[in-house]
C-alpha positions as CSV (number, residue, x, y, z in Angstrom):
1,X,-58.9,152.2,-1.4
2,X,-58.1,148.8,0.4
3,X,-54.4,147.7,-0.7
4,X,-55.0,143.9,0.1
5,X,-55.1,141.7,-2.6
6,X,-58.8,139.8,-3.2
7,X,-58.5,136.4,-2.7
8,X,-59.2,134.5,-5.5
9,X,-62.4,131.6,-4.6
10,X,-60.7,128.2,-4.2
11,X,-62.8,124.9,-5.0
12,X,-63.5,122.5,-2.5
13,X,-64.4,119.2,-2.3
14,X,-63.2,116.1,-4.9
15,X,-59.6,117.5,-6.2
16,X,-59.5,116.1,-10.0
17,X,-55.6,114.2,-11.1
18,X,-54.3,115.9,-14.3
19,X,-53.8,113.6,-16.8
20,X,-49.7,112.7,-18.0
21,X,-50.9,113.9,-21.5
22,X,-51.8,117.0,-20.3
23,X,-48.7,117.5,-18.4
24,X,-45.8,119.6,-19.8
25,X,-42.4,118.2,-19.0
26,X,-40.3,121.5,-17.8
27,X,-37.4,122.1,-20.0
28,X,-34.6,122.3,-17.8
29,X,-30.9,122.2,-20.3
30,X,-28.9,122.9,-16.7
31,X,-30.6,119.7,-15.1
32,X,-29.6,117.6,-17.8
33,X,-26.4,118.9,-17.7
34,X,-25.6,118.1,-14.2
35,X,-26.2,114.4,-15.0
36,X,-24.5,114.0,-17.9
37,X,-21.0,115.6,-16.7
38,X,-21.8,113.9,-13.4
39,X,-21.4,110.5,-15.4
40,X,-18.6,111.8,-17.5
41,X,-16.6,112.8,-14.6
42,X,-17.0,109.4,-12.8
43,X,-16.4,107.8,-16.0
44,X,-12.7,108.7,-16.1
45,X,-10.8,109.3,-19.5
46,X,-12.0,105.5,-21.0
47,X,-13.8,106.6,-24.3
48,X,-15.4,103.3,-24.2
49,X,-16.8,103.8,-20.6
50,X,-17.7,107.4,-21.8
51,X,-19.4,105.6,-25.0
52,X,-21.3,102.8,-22.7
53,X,-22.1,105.5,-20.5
54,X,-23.6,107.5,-22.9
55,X,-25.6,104.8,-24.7
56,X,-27.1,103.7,-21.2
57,X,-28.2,107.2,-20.1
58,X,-30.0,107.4,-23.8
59,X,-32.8,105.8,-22.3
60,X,-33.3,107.9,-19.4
61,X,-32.2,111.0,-20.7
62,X,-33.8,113.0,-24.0
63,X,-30.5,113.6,-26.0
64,X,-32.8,114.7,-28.6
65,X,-34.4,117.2,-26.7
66,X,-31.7,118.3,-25.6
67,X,-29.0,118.1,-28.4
68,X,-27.5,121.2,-28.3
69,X,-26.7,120.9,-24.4
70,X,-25.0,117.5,-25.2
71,X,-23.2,119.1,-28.3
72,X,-22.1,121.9,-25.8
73,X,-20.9,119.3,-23.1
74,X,-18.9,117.0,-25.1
75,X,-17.1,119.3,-27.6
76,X,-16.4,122.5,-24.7
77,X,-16.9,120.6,-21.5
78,X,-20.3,122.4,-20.0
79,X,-23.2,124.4,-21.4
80,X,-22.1,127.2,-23.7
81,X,-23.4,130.9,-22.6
82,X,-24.3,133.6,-25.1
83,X,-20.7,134.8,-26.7
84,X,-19.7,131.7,-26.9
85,X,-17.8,131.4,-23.4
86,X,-18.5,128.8,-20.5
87,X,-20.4,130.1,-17.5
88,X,-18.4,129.9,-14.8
89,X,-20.8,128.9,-12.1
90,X,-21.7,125.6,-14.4
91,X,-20.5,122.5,-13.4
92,X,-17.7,121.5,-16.2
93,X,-15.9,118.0,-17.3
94,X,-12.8,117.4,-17.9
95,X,-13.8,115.0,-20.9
96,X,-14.3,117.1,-23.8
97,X,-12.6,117.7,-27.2
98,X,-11.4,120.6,-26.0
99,X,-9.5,119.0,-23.3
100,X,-8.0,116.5,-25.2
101,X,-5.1,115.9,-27.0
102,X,-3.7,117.4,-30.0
103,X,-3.3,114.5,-31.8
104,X,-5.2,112.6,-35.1
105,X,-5.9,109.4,-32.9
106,X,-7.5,111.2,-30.2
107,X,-9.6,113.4,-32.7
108,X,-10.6,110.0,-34.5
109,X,-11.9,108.8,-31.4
110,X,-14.2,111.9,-30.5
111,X,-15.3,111.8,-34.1
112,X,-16.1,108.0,-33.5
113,X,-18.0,108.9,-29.8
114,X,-20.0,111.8,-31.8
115,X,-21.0,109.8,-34.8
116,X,-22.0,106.7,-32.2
117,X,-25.0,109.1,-30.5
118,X,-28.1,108.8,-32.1
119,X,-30.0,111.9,-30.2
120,X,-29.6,114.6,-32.4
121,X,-32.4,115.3,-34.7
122,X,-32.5,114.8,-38.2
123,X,-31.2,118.1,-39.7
124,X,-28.6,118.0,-37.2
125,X,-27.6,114.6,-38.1
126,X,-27.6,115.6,-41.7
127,X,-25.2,118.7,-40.8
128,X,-22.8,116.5,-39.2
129,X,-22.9,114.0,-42.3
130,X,-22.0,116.7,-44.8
131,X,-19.2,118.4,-42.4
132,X,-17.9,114.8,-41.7
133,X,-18.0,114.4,-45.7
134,X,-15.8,117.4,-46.1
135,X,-13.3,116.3,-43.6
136,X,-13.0,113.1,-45.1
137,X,-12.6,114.3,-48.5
138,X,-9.7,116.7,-47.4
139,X,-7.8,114.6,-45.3
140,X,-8.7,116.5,-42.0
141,X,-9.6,112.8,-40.6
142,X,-9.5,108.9,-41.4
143,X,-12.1,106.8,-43.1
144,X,-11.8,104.9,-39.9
145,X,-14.2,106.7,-38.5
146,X,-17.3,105.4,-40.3
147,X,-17.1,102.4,-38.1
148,X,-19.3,104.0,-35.7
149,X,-22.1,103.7,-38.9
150,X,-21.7,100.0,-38.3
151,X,-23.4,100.1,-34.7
152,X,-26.3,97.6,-34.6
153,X,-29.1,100.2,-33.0
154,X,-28.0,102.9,-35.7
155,X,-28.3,100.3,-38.6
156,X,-31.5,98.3,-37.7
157,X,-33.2,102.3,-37.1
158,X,-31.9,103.2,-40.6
159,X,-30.3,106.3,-39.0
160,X,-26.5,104.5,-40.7
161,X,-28.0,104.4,-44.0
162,X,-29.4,107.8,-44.4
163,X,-26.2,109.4,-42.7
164,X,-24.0,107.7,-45.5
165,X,-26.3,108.9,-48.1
166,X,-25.3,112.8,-46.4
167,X,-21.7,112.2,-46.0
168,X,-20.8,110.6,-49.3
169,X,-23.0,112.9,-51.2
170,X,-20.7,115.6,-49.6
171,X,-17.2,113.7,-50.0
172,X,-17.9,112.8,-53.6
173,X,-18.7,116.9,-54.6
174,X,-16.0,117.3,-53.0
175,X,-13.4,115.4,-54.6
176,X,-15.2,112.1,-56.5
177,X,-15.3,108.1,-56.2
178,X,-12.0,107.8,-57.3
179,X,-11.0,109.2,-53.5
180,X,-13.7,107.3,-51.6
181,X,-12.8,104.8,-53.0
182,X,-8.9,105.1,-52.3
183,X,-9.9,106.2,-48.7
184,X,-12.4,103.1,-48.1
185,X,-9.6,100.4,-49.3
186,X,-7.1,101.9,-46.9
187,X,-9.2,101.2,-44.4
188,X,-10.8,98.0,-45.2
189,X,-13.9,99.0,-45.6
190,X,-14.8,99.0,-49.7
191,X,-16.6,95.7,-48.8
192,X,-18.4,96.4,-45.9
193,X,-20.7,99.6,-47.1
194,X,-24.0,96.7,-47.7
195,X,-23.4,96.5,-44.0
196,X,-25.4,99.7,-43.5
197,X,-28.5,98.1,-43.7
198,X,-30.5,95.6,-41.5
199,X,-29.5,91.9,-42.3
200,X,-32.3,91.9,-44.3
201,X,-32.2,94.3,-46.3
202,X,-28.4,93.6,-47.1
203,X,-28.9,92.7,-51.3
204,X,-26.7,94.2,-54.4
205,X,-30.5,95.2,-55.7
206,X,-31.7,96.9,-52.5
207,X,-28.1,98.8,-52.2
208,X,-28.2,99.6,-55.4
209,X,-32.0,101.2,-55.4
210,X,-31.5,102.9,-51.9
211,X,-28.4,104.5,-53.1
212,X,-29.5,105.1,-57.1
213,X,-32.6,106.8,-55.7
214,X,-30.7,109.0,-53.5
215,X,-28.5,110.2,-56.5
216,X,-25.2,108.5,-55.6
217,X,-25.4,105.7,-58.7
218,X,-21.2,105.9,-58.9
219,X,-21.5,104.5,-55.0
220,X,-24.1,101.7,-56.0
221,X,-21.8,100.6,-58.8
222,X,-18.1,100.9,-56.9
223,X,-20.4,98.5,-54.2
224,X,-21.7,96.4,-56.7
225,X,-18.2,96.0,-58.2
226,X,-17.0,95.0,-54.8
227,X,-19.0,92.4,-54.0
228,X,-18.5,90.5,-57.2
229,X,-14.9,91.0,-56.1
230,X,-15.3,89.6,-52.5
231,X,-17.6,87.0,-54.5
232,X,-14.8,86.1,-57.0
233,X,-12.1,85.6,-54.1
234,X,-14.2,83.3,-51.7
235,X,-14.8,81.2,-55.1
236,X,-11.1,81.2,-56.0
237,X,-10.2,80.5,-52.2
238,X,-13.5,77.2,-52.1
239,X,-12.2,76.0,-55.5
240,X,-8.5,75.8,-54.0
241,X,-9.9,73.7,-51.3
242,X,-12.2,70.7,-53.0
243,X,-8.9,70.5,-55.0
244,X,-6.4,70.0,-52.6
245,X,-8.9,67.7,-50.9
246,X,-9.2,65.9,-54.4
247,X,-13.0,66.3,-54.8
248,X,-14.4,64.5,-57.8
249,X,-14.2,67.2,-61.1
250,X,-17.8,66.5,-61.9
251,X,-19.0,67.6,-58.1
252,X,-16.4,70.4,-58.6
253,X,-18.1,71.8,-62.0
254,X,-21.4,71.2,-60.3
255,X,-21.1,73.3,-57.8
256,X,-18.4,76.1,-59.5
257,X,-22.0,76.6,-62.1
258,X,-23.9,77.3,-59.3
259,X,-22.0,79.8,-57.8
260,X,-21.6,81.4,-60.9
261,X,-25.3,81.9,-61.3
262,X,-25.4,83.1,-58.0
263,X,-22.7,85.5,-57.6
264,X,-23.5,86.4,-61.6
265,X,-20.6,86.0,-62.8
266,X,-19.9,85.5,-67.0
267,X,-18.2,82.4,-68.2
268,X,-15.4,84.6,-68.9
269,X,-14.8,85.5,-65.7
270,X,-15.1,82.0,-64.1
271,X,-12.3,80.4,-66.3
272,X,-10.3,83.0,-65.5
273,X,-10.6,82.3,-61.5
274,X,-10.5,78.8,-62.3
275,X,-7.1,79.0,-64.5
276,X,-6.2,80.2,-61.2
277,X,-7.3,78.1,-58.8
278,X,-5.7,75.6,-60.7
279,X,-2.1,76.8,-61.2
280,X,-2.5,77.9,-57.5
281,X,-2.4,74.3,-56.7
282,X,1.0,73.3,-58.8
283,X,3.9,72.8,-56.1
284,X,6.9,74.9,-57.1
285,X,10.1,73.2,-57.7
286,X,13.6,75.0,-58.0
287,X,13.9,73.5,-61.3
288,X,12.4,74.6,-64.2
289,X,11.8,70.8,-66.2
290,X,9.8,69.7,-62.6
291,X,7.6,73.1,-62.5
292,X,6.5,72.5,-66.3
293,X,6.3,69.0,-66.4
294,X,4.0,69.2,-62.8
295,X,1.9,72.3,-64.5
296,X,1.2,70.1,-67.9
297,X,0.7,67.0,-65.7
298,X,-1.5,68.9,-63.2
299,X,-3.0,70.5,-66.3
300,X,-4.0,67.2,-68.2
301,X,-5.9,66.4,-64.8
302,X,-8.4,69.2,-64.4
303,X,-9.0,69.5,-68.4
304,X,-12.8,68.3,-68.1
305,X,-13.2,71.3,-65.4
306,X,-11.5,74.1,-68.0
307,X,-13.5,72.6,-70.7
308,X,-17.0,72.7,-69.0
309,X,-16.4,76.4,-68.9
310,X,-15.3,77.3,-72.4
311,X,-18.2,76.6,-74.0
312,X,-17.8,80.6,-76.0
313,X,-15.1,81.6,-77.8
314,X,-14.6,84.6,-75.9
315,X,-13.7,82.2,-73.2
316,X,-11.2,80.3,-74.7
317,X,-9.7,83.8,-75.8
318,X,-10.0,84.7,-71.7
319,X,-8.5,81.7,-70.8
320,X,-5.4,82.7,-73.8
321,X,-4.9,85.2,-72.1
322,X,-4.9,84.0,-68.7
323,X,-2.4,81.5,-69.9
324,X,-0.1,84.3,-71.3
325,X,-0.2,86.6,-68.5
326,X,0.6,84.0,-66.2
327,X,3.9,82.3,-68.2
328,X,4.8,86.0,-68.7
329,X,4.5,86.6,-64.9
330,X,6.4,83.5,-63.9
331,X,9.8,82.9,-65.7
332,X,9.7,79.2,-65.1
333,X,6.9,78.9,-67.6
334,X,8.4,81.4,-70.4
335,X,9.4,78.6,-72.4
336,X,6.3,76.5,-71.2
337,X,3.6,78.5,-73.0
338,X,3.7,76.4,-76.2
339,X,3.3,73.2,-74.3
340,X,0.3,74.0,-72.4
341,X,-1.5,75.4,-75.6
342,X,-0.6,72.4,-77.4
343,X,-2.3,70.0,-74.4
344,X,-5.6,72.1,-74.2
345,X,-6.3,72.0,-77.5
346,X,-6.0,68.2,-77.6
347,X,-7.9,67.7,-74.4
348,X,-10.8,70.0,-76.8
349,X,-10.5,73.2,-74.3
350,X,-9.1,75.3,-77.0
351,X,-10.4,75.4,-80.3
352,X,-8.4,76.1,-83.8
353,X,-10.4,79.9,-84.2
354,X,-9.7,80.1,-80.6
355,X,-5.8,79.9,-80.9
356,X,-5.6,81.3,-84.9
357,X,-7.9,84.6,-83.8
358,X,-4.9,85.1,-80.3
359,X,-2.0,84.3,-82.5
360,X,-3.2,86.9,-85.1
361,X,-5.5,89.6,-83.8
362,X,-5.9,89.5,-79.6
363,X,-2.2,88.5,-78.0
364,X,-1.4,91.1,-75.0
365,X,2.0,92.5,-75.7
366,X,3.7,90.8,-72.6
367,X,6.2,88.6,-73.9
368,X,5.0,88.9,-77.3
369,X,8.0,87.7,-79.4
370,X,8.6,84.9,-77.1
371,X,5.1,83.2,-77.6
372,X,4.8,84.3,-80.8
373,X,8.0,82.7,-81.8
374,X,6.9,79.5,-79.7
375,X,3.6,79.0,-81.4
376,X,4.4,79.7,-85.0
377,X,4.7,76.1,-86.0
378,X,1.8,74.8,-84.7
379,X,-0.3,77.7,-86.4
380,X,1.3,76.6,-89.4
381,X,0.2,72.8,-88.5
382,X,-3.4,74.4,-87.7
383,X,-3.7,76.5,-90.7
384,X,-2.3,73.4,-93.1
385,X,-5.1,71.3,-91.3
386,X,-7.8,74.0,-92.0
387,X,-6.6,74.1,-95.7
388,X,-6.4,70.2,-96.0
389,X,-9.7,70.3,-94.5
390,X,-11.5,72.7,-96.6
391,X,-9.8,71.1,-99.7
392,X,-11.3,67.9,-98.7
393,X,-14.9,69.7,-98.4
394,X,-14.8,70.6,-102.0
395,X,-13.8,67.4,-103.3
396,X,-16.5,65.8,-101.8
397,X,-18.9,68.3,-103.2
């Protein structure tokens, strides 16, 4: 029996190229893992350098292929073997979260690093949403964080919107929108969540549709709310400004009706910003006779702009109110309340019903007595007019 090996026939001649497709790249974890720490360890301890690094060897590197190994590298420091333990003959880093400090700063900045990679695959994306949800909701680590979700590749790829939907589906079982809502405010972010999608895409409807859809409708409406806030303080803040500049009322009306429509806001609401807009602009005096007589002066002069929104009584009862809260609020206009009634009603900005119905039915309970006590007589005068009026009506009849 002949020991040797046949030799197998070998072709000869033309030698065909295999084509790339049919190629198989060879998966090789401990390759990818020299590289990587090789640019970690020249990176130094700069988490930004770490995070440009990162970003730039995205697009030589398959992070998604191998998301595990870069899991392993940047939470342990080198490739994890089976137990759970790093191999010893592996190269290692020294940047890892394992290696850091023991502090909440230094853990929100991993947290921001891990949340700024966008090679993981879907599910494991999804995994670190609802584990980053739960974290939030307990207080293990800072709203902060969802800065990362603000990165211009992760929005325009939709990978920021569809994280959120993950994480705040998790926060809000957790504990509910009362809490996100706290924890986005502290943070400055409650007006910033329409940034999550592509410029645009970035509409009240489409937030409200994407999130709805996605069964967080308590999100799309603490959003909505928001932005009609933002949209009510940039009016406030514009309205301030053509007045100090002394723009001409009618332009001013003109354009306070188009931003209403825009932002869609009710008349109700827009006399209520404009009430203060207007008082915003009143200089303040030590003495109480200057503050009043300014405020009824300054009054008098932007009449034609609180009329042109009080064309509804539940306006003029808004704008009652307004007045109310704000003499309550500021003690030089406790006695002043009476006055500035009296005015808007003769400048036709407040109606008879309008000031009857408050008096009797929808006063708020600040200061109460005091304006009560104020106004009687001229609800008398009012309610003798109405009488004298009606009494009139029959006669003629």
């Amino acid at each position: 029996m002949n020991n040797q090996k046949q030799q197998k026939p070998t072709l000869t001649g033309q030698r065909f190229k295999t084509r790339k497709r049919d190629e198989k790249e060879r998966f090789d974890p401990t390759q990818f893992q020299e590289s990587i720490v090789q640019g970690l360890n020249q990176t130094g301890s700069d988490l930004e350098a770490v995070a440009k690094f990162l970003d730039a060897s995205g697009a030589k590197l398959d992070y998604r292929r191998y998301a595990e190994t870069l899991f392993d590298i940047l939470v342990a420091g080198g490739m994890l073997a089976p137990g759970g333990t790093l191999s010893d003959d592996m190269t290692r880093t020294e940047f890892c979260l394992f290696t850091a400090q023991e502090d909440l700063e230094t853990m929100q900045a991993y947290a921001q690093l891990l949340l700024f990679l966008k090679g993981f695959t879907e599910s494991e994306r999804n995994k670190l949403a609802m584990l980053t949800g739960i974290l939030l909701a307990n207080g293990n680590i800072s709203a902060s964080i969802l800065n990362s979700l603000f990165n211009e590749n992760l929005v325009k790829e939709g990978v920021s919107a569809a994280f959120a939907v993950k994480l705040f589906k998790s926060w809000i079982n957790e504990k509910d929108i009362n809490s996100v809502a706290g924890s986005l405010r502290k943070v400055g972010m409650d007006n910033r969540l329409m940034e999550l999608f592509p410029a645009n895409k970035r509409s009240c409807e489409h937030f409200s549709k994407y999130f709805t859809d996605a069964g967080l409708k308590e999100l799309s409406d603490f959003a909505r709310n928001q932005q009609s806030i933002g949209a009510r303080k940039e009016l406030q803040k514009e309205l301030q400004e053509q007045m100090a500049r002394g723009d001409p009322q009618k332009e001013i009306i003109t354009f306070t009706k188009e931003e209403m429509k825009k932002a869609n806001l009710s008349e109700q609401a827009m006399i209520s910003i404009i009430w203060t807009s207007v008082m915003s602009c009143v200089e303040w005096n030590k003495k109480e006779e200057l503050v009043t007589e300014q405020a009824i002066k300054h009054l008098k002069q932007y009449s034609l702009l609180l009329k042109a929104f009080t064309s509804q009584g539940l306006s003029e009862l808004s704008l009652l109110l307004k007045i109310q809260e704000y003499c309550y609020d500021n003690i030089h206009f406790m006695k002043a309340f009476q006055k500035i009634v009296v005015l808007l009603y003769k400048a036709d900005v407040l109606s008879e019903e309008a000031i009857l119905k408050w008096y009797t039915e929808t006063h708020l309970a600040k200061g109460k007595s005091v304006f009560l006590e104020q106004m009687k007589k001229f609800v008398e005068w009012l309610k003798n007019a109405e009488e004298e009026s009606e009494s009139e009506e029959e006669e003629t009849d």
